[in-house]
C-alpha positions in Angstrom: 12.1 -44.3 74.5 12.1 -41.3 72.0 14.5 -39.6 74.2 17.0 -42.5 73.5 16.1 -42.5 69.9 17.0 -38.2 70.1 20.5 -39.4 70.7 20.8 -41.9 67.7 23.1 -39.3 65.3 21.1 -38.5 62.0 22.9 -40.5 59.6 22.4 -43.6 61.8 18.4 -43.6 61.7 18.0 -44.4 58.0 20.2 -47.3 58.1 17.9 -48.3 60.9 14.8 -47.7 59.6 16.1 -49.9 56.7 16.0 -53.0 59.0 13.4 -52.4 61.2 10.9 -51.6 58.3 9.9 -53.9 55.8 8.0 -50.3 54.2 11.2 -48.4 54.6 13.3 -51.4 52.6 10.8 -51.5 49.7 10.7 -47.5 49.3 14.9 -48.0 49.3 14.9 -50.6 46.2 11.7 -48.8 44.6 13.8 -44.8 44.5 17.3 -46.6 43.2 15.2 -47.3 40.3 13.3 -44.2 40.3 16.5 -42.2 40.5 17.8 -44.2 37.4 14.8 -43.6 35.3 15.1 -39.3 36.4 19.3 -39.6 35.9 18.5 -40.8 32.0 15.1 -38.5 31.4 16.5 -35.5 32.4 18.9 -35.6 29.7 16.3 -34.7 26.8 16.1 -31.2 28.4 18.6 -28.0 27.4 20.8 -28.7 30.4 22.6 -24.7 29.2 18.5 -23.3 29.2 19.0 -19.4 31.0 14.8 -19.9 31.8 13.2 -22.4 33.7 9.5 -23.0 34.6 9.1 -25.0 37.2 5.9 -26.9 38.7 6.2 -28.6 41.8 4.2 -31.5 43.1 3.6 -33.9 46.0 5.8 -36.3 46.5 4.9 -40.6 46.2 2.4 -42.3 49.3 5.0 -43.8 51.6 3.3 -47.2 51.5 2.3 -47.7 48.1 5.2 -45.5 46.3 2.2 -44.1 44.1 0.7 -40.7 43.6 -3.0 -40.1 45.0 -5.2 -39.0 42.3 -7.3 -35.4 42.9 -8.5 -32.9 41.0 -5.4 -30.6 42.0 -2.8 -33.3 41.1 -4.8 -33.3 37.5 -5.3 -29.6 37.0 -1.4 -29.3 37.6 -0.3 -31.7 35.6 -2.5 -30.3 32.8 -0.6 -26.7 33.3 2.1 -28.6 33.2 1.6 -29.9 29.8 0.3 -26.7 28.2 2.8 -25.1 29.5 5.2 -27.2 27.7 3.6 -26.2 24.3 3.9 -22.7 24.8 8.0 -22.5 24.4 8.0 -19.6 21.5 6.3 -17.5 24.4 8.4 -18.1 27.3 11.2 -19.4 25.7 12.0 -21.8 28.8 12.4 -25.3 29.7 9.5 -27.0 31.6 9.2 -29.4 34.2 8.1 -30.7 37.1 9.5 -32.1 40.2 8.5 -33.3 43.8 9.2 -30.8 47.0 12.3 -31.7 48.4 12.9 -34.5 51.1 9.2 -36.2 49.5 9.0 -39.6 48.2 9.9 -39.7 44.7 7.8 -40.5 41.8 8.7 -40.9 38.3 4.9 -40.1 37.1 1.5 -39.8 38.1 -0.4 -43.1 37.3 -4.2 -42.8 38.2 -5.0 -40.6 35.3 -3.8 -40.8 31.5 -0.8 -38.1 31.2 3.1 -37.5 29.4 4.4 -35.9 32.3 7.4 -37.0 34.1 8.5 -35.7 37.5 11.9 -35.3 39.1 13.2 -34.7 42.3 14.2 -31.4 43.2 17.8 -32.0 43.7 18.4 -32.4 40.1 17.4 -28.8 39.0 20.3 -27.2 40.2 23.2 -29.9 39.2 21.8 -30.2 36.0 20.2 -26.6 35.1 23.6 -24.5 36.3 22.9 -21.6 33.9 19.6 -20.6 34.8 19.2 -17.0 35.4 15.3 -16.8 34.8 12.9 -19.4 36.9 9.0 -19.6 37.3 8.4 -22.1 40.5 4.7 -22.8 40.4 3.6 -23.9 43.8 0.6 -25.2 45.1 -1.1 -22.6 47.8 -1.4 -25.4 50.5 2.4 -25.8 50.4 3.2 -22.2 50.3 4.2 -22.2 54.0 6.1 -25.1 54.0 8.0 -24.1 51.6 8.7 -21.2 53.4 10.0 -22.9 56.4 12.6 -24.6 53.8 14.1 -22.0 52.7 13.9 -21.0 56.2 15.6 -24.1 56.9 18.4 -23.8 53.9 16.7 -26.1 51.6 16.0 -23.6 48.8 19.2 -22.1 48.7 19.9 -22.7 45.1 16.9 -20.0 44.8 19.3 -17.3 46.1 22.0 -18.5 42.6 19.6 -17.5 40.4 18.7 -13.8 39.2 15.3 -14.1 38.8 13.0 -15.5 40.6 9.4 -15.6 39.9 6.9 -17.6 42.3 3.6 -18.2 41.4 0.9 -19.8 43.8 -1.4 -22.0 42.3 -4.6 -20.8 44.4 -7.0 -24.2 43.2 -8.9 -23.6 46.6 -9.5 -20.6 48.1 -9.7 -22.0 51.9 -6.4 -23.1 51.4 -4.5 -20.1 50.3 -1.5 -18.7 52.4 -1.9 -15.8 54.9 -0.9 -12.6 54.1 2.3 -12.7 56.2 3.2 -16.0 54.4 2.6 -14.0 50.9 4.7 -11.2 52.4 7.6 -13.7 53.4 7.8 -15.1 49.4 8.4 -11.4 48.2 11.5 -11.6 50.5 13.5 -14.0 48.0 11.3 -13.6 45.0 11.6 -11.1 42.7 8.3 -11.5 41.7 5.3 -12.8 43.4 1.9 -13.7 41.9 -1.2 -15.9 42.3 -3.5 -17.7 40.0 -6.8 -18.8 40.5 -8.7 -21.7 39.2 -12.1 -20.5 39.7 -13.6 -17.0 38.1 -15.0 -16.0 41.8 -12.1 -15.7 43.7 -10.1 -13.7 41.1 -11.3 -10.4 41.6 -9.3 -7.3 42.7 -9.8 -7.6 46.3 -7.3 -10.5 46.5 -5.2 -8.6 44.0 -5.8 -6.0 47.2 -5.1 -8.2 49.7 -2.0 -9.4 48.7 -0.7 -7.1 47.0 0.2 -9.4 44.2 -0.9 -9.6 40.6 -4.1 -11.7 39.8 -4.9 -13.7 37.1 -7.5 -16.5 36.7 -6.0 -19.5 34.6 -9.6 -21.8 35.6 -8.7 -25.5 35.0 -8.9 -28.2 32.5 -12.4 -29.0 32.8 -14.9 -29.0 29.9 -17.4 -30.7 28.1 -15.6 -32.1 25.1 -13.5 -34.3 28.0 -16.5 -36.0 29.1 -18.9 -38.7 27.9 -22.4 -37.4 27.9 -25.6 -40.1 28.4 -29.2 -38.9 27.9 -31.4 -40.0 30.9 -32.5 -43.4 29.2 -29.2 -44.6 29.1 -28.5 -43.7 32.5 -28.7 -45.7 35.7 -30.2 -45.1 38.5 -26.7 -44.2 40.6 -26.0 -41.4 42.6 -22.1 -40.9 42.8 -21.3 -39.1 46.2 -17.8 -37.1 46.7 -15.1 -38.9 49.2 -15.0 -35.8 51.4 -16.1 -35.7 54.8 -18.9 -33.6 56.7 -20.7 -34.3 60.2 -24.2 -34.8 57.5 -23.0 -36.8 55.0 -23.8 -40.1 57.5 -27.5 -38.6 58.2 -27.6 -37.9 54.5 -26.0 -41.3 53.0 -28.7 -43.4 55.9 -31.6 -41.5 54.3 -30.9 -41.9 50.4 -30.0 -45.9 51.2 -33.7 -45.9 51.3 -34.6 -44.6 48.2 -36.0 -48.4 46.3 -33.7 -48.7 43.5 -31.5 -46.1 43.9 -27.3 -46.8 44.2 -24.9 -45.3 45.8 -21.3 -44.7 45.0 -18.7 -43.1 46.9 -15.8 -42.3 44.8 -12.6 -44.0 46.2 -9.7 -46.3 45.5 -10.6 -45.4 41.2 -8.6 -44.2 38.2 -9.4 -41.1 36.9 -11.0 -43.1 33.5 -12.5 -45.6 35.9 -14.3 -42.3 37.4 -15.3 -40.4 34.2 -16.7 -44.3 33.4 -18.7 -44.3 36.6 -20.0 -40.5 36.5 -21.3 -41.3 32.4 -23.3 -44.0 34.0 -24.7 -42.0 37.2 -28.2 -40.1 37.1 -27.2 -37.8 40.0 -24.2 -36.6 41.7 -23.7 -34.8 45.2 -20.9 -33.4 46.5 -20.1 -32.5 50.3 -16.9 -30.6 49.0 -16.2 -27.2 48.2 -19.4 -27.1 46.4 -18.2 -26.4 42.8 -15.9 -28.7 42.5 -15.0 -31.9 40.4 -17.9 -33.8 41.7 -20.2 -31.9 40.7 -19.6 -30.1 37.5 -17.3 -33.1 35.9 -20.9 -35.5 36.6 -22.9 -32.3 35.1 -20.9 -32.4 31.9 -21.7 -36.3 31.7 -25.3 -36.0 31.6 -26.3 -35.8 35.5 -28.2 -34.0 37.6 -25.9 -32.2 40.3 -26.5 -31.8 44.0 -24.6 -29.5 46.2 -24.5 -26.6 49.0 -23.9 -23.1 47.9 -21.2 -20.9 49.5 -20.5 -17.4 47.8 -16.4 -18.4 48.1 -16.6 -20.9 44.9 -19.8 -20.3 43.4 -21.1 -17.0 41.6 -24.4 -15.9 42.3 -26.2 -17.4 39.0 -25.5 -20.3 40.5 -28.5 -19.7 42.8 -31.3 -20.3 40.2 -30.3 -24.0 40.3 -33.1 -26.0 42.4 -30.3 -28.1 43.5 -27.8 -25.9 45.2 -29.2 -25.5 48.5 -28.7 -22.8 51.1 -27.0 -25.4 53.6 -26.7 -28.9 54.3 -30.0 -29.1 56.8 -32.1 -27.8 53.3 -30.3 -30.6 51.2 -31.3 -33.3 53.8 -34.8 -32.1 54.0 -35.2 -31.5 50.1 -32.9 -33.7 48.0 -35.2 -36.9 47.8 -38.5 -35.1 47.1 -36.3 -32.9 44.7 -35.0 -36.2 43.6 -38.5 -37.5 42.9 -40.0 -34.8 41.1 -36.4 -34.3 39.0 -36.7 -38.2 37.4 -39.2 -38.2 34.3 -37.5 -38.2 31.0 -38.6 -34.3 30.2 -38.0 -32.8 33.1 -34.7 -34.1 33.9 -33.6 -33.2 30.5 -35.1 -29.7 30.8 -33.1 -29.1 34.2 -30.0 -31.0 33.1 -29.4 -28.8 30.2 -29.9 -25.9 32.3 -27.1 -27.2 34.6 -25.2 -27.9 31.8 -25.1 -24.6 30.2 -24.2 -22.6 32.9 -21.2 -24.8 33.9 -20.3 -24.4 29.9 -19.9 -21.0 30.3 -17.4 -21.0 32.4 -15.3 -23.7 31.8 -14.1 -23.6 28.0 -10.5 -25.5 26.7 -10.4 -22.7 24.5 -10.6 -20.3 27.3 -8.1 -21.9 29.6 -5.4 -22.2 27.0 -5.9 -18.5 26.0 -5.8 -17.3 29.6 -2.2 -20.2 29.9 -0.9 -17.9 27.1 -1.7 -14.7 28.5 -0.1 -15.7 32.1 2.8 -16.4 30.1 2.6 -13.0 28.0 2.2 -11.4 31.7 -1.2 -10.2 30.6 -2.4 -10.8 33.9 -6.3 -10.1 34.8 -5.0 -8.1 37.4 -2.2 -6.1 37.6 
């Protein structure tokens, strides 16, 4: 069967997709009006603009033509929008589009924002004077991306001058090879990284890649959040949608804690989230460890559990009596350590602790400073 399908010509299988599936019809009729709504936005920018910034993003879920909400697609978009206030720097346009051949989207939905995305396709037949561009890429597409321009699909890179690409490192584990890096400096002019936590930017990545380094951190910080004390809190333990071969051991064992709750987070808004994590007295995370999940709970007044790794957390993170040393220790530990932690005093005590050392690393005022110095090229590392 998919040998006869091989010898359907390309501009046939559309057409058939469009009656064979009822998904296929409904993404159809939803990107004619998607395409509208881009045609008539795009018109507010300088269509003449010589520089152009650039942020690319995921494209729609094929099934329910919306974005997925996570802490990347947020910390992007924020760039994205500070970005946009920093014209008398750059002096360029700013937007932000889906990769190419993704579903559209006009906007990301799950969390309050002004940002509206395009498609790729419009850059180059509206921008056709553009001799300076910034593409901002996520580091989990990076090698996609190069297979596309492998592939011809970035060809309108090769029209421009200039060509800066920066990679958007959010996750260390996730970051491009060296040989992918090395394959960007081919048709960029310029090639650098930045990092959105302080451990990873360091000068042995600079090293490594032989890029420059600079650590733009992410929109995360206390003013965002609303903070409980412990007696307005219940007694909810919100729980991180990631997988790991515990978290089912570890899930079985605080279900038995009497009156404790359990939430995982899934299928919320981002407000619907920041609702539940104001109303939660603990918070574990079986992500990356310093992550959304634990830090965004942290600044709401909870009590944070987690698994160090020296990739994403710096070592004064080890005097919390939360972080354990691996998942075994959590499982063993976390509902005596639970126990001990919930009396008025000494949850406050250990909260603030918590609290404070997450505050010191993630300031507004900080991240916008370090937007502007990214912009000024006053990179951390050179």
């Amino acid at each position: 069967m998919k040998q006869e399908r091989d010898w359907i010509p390309d501009f046939i299988k559309p057409v058939l997709r469009f009656v064979h599936y009822k998904q296929e019809r409904k993404k159809v009729f939803r990107e004619i009006a998607i395409r509208r709504i881009q045609d008539e936005k795009i018109k507010s920018y300088n269509s003449t603009a010589k520089r152009l910034i650039v942020f690319l993003v995921q494209g729609a879920d094929y099934d329910t033509g919306t974005d997925k909400i996570s802490g990347g697609a947020i910390s992007i978009v924020s760039l994205c929008e500070e970005s946009t206030k920093l014209q008398s720097i750059h002096e360029a346009e700013v937007i932000m589009c889906t990769f190419p051949d993704q579903h559209l989207l006009a906007r990301h939905t799950q969390f309050k924002n002004i940002v509206d995305i395009f498609r790729y396709e419009q850059l180059e037949s509206y921008f056709s004077n553009v001799e300076d561009l910034l593409l901002h890429i996520p580091e989990f597409m990076c090698q996609h991306v190069n297979k596309m321009v492998e592939q011809n699909k970035f060809l309108w890179l090769k029209k421009i001058n200039h060509v800066h690409i920066n990679i958007l490192n959010q996750n260390i584990r996730l970051m491009p090879t060296v040989d992918e890096v090395s394959v960007m400096k081919r048709y960029a002019s310029v090639v650098t990284a930045t990092t959105a936590h302080h451990q990873y930017c360091t000068a042995y990545y600079r090293d490594l890649y032989q890029i420059p380094l600079h650590k733009f951190s992410v929109w995360i910080s206390p003013e965002k959040y609303l903070y409980k004390e412990y007696k307005d809190k219940q007694n909810l333990i919100i729980i991180s949608p990631d997988e790991h071969p515990k978290k089912k051991e570890i899930l079985d064992l605080l279900a038995k804690v009497p009156g404790l709750q359990l939430q995982i987070i899934q299928n919320l808004t981002y407000e619907q989230y920041k609702e539940a994590i104001a109303n939660a007295k603990w918070s574990l995370t079986f992500g990356e460890g310093l992550d959304g999940y634990l830090i965004e709970p942290i600044f709401s007044g909870a009590i944070g559990f987690a698994v160090y790794n020296d990739e994403f957390f710096t070592s004064d993170f080890t005097s919390w009596q939360t972080l354990y040393i691996s998942f075994d220790m959590l499982c063993e530990k976390i509902v005596n350590d639970m126990n001990r932690l919930d009396e008025e005093q000494i949850f406050q005590s250990y909260q603030k602790k918590q609290f404070e050392l997450c505050a010191a690393y993630y300031s507004e005022q900080e991240y916008k400073q370090n937007i502007i110095a990214f912009y000024k090229k006053e990179y951390t590392y050179k």
